[in-house]
N, C-alpha and C positions, 0 to 999 in steps of 0.2 A: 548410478550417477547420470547428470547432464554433463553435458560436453557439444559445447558449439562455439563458433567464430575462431579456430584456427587455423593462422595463414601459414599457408605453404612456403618452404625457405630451400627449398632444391630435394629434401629428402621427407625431414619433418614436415608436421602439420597437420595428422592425423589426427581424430580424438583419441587412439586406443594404438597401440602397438605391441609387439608381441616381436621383439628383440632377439640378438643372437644369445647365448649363454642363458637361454632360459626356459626352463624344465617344470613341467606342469602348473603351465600358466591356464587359467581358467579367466576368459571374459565374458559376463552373462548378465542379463538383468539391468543393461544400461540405455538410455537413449542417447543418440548423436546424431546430430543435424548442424546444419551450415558449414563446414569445416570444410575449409581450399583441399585442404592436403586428404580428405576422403576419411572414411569410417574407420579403417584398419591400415596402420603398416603391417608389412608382413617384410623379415630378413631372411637371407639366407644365412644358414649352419652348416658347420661340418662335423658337428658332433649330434648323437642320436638324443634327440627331446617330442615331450608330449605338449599338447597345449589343444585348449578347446574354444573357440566362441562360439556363443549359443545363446537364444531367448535374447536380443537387443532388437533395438529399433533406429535403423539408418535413418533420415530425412534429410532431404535434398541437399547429402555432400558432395565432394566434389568428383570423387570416386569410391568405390564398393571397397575396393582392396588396392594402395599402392604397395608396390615390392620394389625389394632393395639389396642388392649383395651387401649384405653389410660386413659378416666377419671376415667370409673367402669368397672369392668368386668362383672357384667349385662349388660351393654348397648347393644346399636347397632348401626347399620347406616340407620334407618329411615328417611324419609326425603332427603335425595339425588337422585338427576337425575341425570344420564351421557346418555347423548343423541348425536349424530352425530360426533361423535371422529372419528379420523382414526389412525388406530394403527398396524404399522408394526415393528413386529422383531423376532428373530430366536423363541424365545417362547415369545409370548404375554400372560404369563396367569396370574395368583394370584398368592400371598405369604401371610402367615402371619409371622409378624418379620421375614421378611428375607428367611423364608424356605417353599420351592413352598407347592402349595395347592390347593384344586379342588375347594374352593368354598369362597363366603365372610364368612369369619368366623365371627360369633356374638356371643354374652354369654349368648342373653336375644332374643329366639327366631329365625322365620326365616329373614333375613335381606333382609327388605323392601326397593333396591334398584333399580329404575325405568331403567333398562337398554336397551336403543333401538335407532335402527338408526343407529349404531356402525358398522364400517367396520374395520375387524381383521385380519391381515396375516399373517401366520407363515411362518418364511423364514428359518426356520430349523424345529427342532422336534420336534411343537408343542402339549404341555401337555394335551388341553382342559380344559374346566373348567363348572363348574351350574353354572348358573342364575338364576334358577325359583325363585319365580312364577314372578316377573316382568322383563322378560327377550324376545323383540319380534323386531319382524323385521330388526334385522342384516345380515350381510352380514361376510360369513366367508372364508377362504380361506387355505390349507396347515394347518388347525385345526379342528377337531373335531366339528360339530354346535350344542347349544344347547338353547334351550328357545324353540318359538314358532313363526311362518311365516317365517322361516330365509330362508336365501339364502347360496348354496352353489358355488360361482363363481368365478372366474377372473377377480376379478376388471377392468383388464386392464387401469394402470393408464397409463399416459400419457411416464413416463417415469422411472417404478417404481426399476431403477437399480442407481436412482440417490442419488449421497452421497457429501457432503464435497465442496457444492458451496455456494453463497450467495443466489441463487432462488431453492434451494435443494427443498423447502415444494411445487412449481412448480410442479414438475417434479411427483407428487404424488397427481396430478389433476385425474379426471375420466377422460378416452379416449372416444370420440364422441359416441363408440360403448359398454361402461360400461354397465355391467348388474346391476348396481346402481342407474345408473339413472331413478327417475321417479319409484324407488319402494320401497319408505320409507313409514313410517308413520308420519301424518299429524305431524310438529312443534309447538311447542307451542307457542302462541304468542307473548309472550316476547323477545321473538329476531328475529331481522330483516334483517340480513346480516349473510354471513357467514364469514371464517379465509379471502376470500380473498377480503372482503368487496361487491361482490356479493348480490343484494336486493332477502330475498325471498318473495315470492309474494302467498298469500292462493289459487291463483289461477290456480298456476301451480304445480304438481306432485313434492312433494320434493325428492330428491336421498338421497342412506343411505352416509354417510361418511361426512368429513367435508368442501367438494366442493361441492356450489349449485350454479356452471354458468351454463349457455346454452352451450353445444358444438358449436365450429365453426361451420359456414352456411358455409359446403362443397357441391361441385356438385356429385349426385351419379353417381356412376359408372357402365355404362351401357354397355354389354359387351355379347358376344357370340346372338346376337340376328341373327335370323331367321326366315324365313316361308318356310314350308314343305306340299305339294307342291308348288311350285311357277307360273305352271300351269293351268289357268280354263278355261272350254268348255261352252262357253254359249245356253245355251237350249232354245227354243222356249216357250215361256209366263212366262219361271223362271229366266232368265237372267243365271248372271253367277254361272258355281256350278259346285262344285269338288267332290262330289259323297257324299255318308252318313256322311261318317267320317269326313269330313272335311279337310283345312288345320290348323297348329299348327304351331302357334306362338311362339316361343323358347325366352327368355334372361334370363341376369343375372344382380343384381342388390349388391349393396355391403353394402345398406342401403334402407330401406322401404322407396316408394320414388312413388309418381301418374308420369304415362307414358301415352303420349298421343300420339296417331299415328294418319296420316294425311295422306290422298290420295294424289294425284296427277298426273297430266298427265306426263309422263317421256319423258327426252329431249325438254323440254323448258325451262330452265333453274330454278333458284330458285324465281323468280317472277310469278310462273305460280299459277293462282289460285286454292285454296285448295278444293277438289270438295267435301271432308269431312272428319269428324274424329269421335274419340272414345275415353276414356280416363280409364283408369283401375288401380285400385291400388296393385300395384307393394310391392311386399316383399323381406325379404333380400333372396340372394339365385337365384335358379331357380325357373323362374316362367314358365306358359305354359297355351295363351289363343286361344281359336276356333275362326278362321276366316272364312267367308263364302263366300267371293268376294262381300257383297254387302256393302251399308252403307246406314243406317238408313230403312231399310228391303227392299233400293229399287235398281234393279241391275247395275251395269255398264256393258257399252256396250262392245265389241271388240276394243282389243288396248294394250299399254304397259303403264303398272302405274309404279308412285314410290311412296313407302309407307316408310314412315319417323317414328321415333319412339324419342321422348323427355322426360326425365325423371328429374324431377324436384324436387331439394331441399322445404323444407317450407319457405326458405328464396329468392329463386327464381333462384338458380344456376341451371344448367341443362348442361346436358350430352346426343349429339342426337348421332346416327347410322338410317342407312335407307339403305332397300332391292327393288328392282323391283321385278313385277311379271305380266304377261301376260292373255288378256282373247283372247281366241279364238275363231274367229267367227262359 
């Protein structure tokens, strides 16, 4: 469901609420945005119930979660999970009836809400707010962190300045480079997909927020790559050798990615046989490996190589560059 432009009237106003007298409520797979009265009510109970939200998309309401004594004012909010929400807007934090607040307010104790998984952004000044004690593995951002495991990063969503289109919840995907991804806590098994029908799967690394695809199979980006020196003297019973130090391998990489380099004889074109290689796991950034002129401990002789460098997605895309360099008789 959509759900936006409701106004606040002292309690309501929420798009979503999650009521006293009510027993394995499930809210998930919905977006909400604009709405005075905030994302979520939440009441208090005095009687034991379950209820879940999970996989939705907040956008600039007017709070995260209002809370409300509604049946007793002993109650609380036991028994609910909010797990893998994503929630942006100028302040993402609590209210009770309406007027911000640092914490779930209960009458009856600390309030037993299981909160994690949860990516928070504040795109103005955000208040912060407690979770303890069950408040772990979120991800926060432009707010204050508080529980336990959390993260403090840049989502980097895909396109997180977007507003006011029909694929809006889009544009508030993880970007390939999310520091989200792949650092949640495990799912509970009752759900199987996320907001954008994405399968998860217990055998891959869940992300916090409410997108669990795979990034695109892009080719990394292989870039500034070098060898320092590019000349070797070959020596009598050791072949070729550029003195203690060696030479250094220089590239860059714009995602962790295996690079395999390949000798070859230089100037016979690209069918020249590959007289051998090496393959090394590449991180994002600079990397810098020692080369010695030989391969596989054993030396080459006098002449001019071309050494190739291929850096390979897991999905098999690949970005090469390739240097010469000389051995001298």
């Amino acid at each position: 469901n959509e759900v936006f432009g409701m106004r606040f009237n002292g309690c309501d106003g929420s798009g979503f609420d999650i009521d006293y007298d009510q027993d394995g409520t499930v809210v998930q797979f919905n977006f909400s945005h604009n709405n005075e009265g905030g994302f979520m009510l939440l009441c208090t109970d005095d009687e034991p119930r379950t209820a879940a939200v999970r996989f939705n998309l907040s956008l600039d309401d007017g709070f995260m979660f209002n809370t409300s004594p509604c049946k007793s004012a002993p109650g609380n909010y036991n028994g609910i999970e909010i797990y893998n929400n994503t929630v942006v807007a100028p302040d993402p934090g609590l209210a009770f009836l309406g007027s911000p607040t640092s914490s779930f307010v209960s009458g009856n104790g600390p309030p037993q809400i299981n909160f994690f998984n949860n990516l928070v952004v504040a795109t103005g000044n955000g208040r912060g707010f407690d979770c303890e004690p069950d408040c772990h593995d979120n991800l926060f951002w432009g707010i204050a962190p508080t529980g336990n495991a959390y993260l403090v990063a840049d989502p980097k969503f895909v396109a997180g300045d977007h507003r006011g289109t029909p694929d809006t919840p889009a544009g508030f995907r993880l970007g390939a480079h999310s520091p989200a991804r792949g650092a949640a806590a495990p799912i509970p098994t009752s759900v199987s997909s996320d907001y954008f029908g994405a399968p998860i799967k217990p055998s891959r690394a869940p992300s916090i927020g409410f997108d669990q695809s795979l990034p695109p199979d892009t080719a990394p980006k292989l870039t500034g790559f070098r060898l320092e020196p590019r000349r070797f003297r070959a020596r009598p019973g050791r072949g070729a050798s550029i003195g203690r130090r060696g030479s250094r391998l220089r590239f860059r990489l714009d995602s962790a990615a295996k690079v395999t380099f390949k000798v070859s004889r230089a100037g016979h074109g690209k069918g020249t046989r590959t007289l051998g290689s090496f393959t090394v796991s590449g991180r994002r950034g600079s990397n810098a490996r020692r080369f010695t002129g030989r391969l596989h401990h054993l030396p080459l002789g006098p002449g001019s190589y071309r050494l190739g460098a291929v850096a390979r997605s897991a999905g098999g895309r690949s970005d090469q560059r390739h240097r010469r360099f000389r051995i001298i008789g």
